[in-house]
N, C-alpha and C positions, 0 to 999 in steps of 0.2 A: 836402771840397768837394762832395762826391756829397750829402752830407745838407744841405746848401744850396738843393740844386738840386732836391732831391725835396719840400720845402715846398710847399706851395700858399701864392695870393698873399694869402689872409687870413692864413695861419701870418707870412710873412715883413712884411707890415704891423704884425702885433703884434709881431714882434720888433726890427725897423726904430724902432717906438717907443720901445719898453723901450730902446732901445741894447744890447739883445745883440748883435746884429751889425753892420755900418757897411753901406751901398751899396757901398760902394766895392767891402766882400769880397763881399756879394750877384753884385754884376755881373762880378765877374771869376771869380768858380765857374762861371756861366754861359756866361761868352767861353771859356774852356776848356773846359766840354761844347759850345758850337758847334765847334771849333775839330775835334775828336777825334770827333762825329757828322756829318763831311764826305759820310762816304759813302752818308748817306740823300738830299743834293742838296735838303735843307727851306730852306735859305740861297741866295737867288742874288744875295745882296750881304752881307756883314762888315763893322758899323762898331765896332770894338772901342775905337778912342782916343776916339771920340763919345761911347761910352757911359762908360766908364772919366770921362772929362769929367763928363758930366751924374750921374753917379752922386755926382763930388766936391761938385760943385752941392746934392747932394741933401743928403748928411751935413751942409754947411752950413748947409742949411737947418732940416735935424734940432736938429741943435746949438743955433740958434737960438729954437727953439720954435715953427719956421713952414712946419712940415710941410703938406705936400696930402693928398687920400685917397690916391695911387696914387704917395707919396713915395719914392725908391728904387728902383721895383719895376721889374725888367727885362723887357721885353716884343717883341715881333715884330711886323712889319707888312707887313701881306699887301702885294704890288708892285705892286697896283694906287692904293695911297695916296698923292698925292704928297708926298714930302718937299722941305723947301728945301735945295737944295745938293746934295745926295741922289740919287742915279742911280733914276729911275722908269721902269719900262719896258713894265709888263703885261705882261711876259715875252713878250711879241713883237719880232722881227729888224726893224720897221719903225720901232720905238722907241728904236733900239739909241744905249746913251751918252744920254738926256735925259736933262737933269738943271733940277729944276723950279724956277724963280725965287720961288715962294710953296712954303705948308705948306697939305694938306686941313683943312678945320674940325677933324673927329676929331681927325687928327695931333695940332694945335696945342693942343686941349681935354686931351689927355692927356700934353702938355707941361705944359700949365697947371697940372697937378696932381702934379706932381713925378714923370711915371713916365720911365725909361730905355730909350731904342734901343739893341736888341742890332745889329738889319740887319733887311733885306727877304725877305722869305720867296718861294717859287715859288707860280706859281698856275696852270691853264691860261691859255692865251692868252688875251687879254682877256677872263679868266672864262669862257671858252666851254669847257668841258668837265665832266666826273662824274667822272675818277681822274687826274686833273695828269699827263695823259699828251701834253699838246698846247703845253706849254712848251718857249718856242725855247732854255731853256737845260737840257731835258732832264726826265725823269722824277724825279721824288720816290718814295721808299721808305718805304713805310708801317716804322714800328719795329717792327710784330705782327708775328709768324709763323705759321702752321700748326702744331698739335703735332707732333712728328717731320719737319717738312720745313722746308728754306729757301728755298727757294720766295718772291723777292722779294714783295712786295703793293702794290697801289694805294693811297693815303692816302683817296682819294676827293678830290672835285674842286666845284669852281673853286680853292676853301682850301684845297687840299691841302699847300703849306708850312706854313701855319700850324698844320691839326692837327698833323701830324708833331712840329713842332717842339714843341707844347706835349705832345702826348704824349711824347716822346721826353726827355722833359724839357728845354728846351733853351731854355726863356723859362717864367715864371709865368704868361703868357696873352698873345693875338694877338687884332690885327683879322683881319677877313676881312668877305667881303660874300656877300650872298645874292639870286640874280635867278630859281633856282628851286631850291632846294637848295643850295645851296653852305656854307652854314657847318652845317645841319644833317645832312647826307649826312657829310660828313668827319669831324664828330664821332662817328656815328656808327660808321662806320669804323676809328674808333682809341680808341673807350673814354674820348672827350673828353667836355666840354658844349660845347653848340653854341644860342646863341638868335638867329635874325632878328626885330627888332623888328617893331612896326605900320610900317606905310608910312609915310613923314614924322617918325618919331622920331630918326633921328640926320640929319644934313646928309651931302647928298652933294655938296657941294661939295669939287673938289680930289680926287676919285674915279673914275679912268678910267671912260667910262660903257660898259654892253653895251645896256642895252634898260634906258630913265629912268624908267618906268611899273612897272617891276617891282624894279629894284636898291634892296637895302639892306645896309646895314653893321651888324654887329654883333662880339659878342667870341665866342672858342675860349678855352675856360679848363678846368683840371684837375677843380673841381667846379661847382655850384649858386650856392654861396655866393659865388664867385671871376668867374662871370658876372655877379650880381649888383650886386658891386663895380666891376667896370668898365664898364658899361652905364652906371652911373650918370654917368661920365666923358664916355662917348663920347653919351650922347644932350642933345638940348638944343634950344632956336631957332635957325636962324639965318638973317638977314636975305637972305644970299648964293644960300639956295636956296629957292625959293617955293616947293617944294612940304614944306619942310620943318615942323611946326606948332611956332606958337607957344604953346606950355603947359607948364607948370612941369615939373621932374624927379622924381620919386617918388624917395624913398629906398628901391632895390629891395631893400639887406638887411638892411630889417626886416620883410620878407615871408617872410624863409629862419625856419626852426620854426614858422610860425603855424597855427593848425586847418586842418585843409582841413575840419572836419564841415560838415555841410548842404549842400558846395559839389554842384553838377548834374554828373555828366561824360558828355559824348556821345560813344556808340561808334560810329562812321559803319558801318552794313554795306558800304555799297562797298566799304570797302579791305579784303573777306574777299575775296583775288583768286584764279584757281582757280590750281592750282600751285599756291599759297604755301606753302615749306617750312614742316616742323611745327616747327620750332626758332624762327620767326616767331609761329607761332599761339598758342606754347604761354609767351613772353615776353608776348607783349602778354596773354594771359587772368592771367600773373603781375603785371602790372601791375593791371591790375582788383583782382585780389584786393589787393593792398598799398593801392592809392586805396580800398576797400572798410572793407579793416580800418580805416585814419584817419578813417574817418567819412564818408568821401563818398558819393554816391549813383550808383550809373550807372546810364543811360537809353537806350537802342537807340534811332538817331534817321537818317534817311536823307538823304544830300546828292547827290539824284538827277540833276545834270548832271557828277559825278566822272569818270565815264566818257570825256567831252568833254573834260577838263583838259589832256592832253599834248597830243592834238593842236592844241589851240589855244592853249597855251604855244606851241608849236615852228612857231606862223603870227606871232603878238606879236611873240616875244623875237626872230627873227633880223628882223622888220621895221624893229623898232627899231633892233638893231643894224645895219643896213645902211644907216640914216640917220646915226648916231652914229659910223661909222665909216668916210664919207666926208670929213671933214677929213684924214684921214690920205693927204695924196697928194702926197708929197712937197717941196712948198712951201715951205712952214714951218718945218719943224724934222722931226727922226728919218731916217730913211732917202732915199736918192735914188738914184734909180738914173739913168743918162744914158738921151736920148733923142733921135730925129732933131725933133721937136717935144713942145708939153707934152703935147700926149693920150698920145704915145707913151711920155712920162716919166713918164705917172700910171700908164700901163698898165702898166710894168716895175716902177715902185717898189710899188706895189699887191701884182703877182704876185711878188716876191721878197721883200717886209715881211711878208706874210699867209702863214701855215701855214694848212695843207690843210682844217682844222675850221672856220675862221674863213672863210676861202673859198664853204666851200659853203654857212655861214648866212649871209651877205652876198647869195648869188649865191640861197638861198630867200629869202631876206627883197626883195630887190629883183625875184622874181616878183611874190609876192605883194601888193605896192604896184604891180606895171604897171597901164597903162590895161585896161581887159576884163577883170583879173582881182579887179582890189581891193575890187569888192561882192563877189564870190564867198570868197574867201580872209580876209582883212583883217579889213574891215568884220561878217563874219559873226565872226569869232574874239571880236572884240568884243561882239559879240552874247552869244555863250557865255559869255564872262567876268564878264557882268551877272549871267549866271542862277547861274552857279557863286557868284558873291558874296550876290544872293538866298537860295540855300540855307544859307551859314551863318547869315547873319542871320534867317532864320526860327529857323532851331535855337535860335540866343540869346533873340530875342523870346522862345522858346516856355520860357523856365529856361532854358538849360544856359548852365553858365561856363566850360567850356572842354570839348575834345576830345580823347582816348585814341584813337593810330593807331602802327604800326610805323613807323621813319624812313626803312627802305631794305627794299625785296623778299628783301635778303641780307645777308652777313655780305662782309667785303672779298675781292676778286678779285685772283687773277694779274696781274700787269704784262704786257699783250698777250695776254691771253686773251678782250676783248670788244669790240665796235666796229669789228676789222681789214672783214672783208669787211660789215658791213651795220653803220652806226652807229647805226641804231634800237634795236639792242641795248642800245647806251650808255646810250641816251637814255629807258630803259623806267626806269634807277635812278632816274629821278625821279619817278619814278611814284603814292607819298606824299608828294610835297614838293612839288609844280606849285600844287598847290589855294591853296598857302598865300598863296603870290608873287601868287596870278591874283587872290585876293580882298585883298590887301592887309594881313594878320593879322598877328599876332606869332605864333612858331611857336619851341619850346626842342626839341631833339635831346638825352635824358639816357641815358648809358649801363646798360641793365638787363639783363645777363646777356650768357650766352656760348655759341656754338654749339659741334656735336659736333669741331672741333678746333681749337678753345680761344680762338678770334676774337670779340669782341668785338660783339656786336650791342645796338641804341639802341630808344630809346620815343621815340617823337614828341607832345606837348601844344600844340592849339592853341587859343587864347585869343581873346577880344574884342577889339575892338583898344581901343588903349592899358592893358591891362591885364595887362602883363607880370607883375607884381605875384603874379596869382592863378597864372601858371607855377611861376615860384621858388618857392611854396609848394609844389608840387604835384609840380614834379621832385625837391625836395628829399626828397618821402617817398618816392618809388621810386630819389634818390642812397642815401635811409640803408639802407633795404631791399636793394638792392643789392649794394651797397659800393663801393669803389673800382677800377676794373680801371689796371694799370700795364703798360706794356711789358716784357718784361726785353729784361735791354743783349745785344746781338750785334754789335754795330759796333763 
């Protein structure tokens, strides 16, 4: 069962073809590694007859001759997606029991293509966190450890179920979404891949929103090749959401082996921050050299409004959020709390649906839109956002095809070792992965190497938009350079 589960999802596609193995065994090696990796908390819903179902679905269709790309293949979905039938909740107490009368685009696209519901994965609370520690149904367990300690870990955050699960091996690959780091911090964190497409490439429709200007969806996969393959799935037009584009899909893997020679890569000086462990320094100048050796060329190139980037993520994102997360007031549907009238019924369901993270970006974000403050705050963040987007598009006008940056400041942290009394701390992990959300880019998180006890540290490439294409080419030669990093089992 275990060598089932440790395929990756291009291994278990070619075998799914051949008929070496059936769906059916695929997905039930898998419901039994969920079933017996409880204790990591990557799961905050189990649909095993679902899938056992959709898996029979799928040998049918094998049998048949009328297989999809992503036929059989058992997969996770972050809890912010909704499913039809399917308990959706954004891992908030405010959303407790919805259960969604429709399926998100995604979902339905990767139904479409024959792949398998294991269940719903944890996330922070409506995406608003860096280590899935703000989930109303509890912390997630990264599957890494420290050498010599056990010493729980953070998965990293918003996706924090989803990396987990897929490193932990617990599904072939996950959605997840990215509003400033979220799929590529967690991949990070657990020796995943992790890509945020360009802005507009997959539909957010059917996608709890946190802040709509910055959220995208993309895949947590084991390798290169494996994101690849399921991008191609989850990206697409759709009519439902205008800001989604309409323009064809690339086949992203047939970008996996191709040259990288002659490509430009731009080294941003900024992100040489002071602090930065030498475990950081000394990974990303290995990445240099690996892009080096394939033929690429690197270029020192300055994106001189970096500097600006969190703080003006963290005026945007909870703005947004503050406006996106006033439907949630009891009315409708999810939580209610009783009241002597309705102000006082929004005001209690409010404060007892909302955890404490979610709270205080609602209660910034609805500063920073008051009257007297929103040229100051807002409007100005706006501003920065322009020129931060300016700077990479000079860089590209000027040659380069893409960028070489670390993906996290560090290697994953103690569960409660960061954020308690000051959450700036938290909020510094995103510190390489703002730029990306602010300007709109596609951005891959691939894991290259491991720090002094044994954790797994990532390279971050960011691209032109729409040009996921020249990532995969590019993560691929620092995946093969690499190698593989795997959890071992302790649970």
């Amino acid at each position: 069962m275990t060598e089932l589960t440790s395929l990756t999802l291009a291994e278990a596609c070619d075998r799914l073809r051949k008929k070496d193995i059936s769906a059916v065994e695929l997905t039930s090696a898998h419901v039994a590694a969920v079933e017996k990796a409880r204790a990591l908390n990557a799961y905050v819903l189990e649909t095993p007859e679902q899938a056992v179902a959709m898996a029979k679905a799928s040998d049918a269709r094998i049998a048949k001759g009328e297989a999809g790309p992503l036929e059989g293949i058992p997969l996770a979905i972050k809890d912010l997606f909704a499913t039809k039938g399917v308990r959706t909740t954004a891992c908030s107490h405010i959303l407790d029991n919805f259960v969604p009368t429709y399926e998100s685009t995604i979902t339905s696209q990767l139904w479409r293509d024959g792949a398998v519901m294991l269940g719903k994965t944890n996330n922070d609370e409506f995406a608003m966190g860096s280590s899935n520690e703000t989930s109303c149904f509890g912390t997630v367990q990264s599957p890494w450890r420290r050498e010599g300690s056990n010493t729980p870990l953070v998965p990293g955050g918003s996706s924090g179920g989803s990396a987990a699960a897929v490193a932990a091996q617990l599904c072939l690959g996950a959605t997840a979404t990215d509003t400033g780091g979220s799929i590529r911090q967690p991949a990070a964190f657990t020796g995943t891949v992790g890509i945020k497409p360009t802005y507009g490439r997959c539909s957010r429709w059917g996608v709890v929103a946190f802040a709509s200007s910055l959220d995208q969806a993309g895949p947590i996969t084991k390798t290169v090749r494996d994101a690849a393959i399921m991008l191609r799935s989850m990206a697409g037009p759709d009519a439902k959401d205008t800001t989604c584009v309409d323009r064809p899909v690339p086949d992203y893997e047939a970008a996996i082996g191709k040259s990288v020679k002659g490509l430009r890569i731009g080294i941003p000086k900024e992100y040489r921050l002071d602090g930065m462990p030498a475990e950081i320094e000394k990974i990303w100048q290995q990445g240099c050299d690996w892009l080096k050796s394939g033929g690429a060329e690197l270029v020192d190139v300055s994106l001189p409004h970096t500097k600006y980037a969190l703080p003006a993520y963290y005026i945007v994102a909870p703005a947004e959020a503050s406006s996106n997360l006033a439907r949630y007031d009891g009315v409708r549907y999810g939580l209610r709390a009783p009241g002597r009238d309705i102000t006082d019924m929004y005001e209690k369901t409010r404060a007892e649906g909302f955890g404490a993270e979610v709270r205080r970006r609602v209660m910034i974000g609805t500063y920073v839109l008051s009257a007297g403050y929103y040229d100051a705050y807002y409007l100005r963040a706006q501003q920065v956002r322009t020129l931060i987007k300016r700077d990479f598009e000079q860089c590209f006008e000027a040659g380069v095809h893409a960028m070489l940056t670390p993906a996290t400041p560090s290697a994953a942290f103690g569960i409660g070792e960061k954020g308690g009394a000051d959450p700036v701390e938290m909020y510094l992990n995103d510190v390489f992965t703002v730029t990306v959300n602010m300007a709109g880019l596609p951005g891959i998180a691939v894991p290259a190497g491991s720090d002094a006890q044994g954790l797994p540290l990532g390279l971050q490439l960011i691209g032109r938009p729409f040009d996921e294409e020249t990532l995969f080419s590019l993560g691929e030669v620092i995946e093969r350079e690499a190698g593989r990093f795997v959890a071992k089992s302790w649970w």
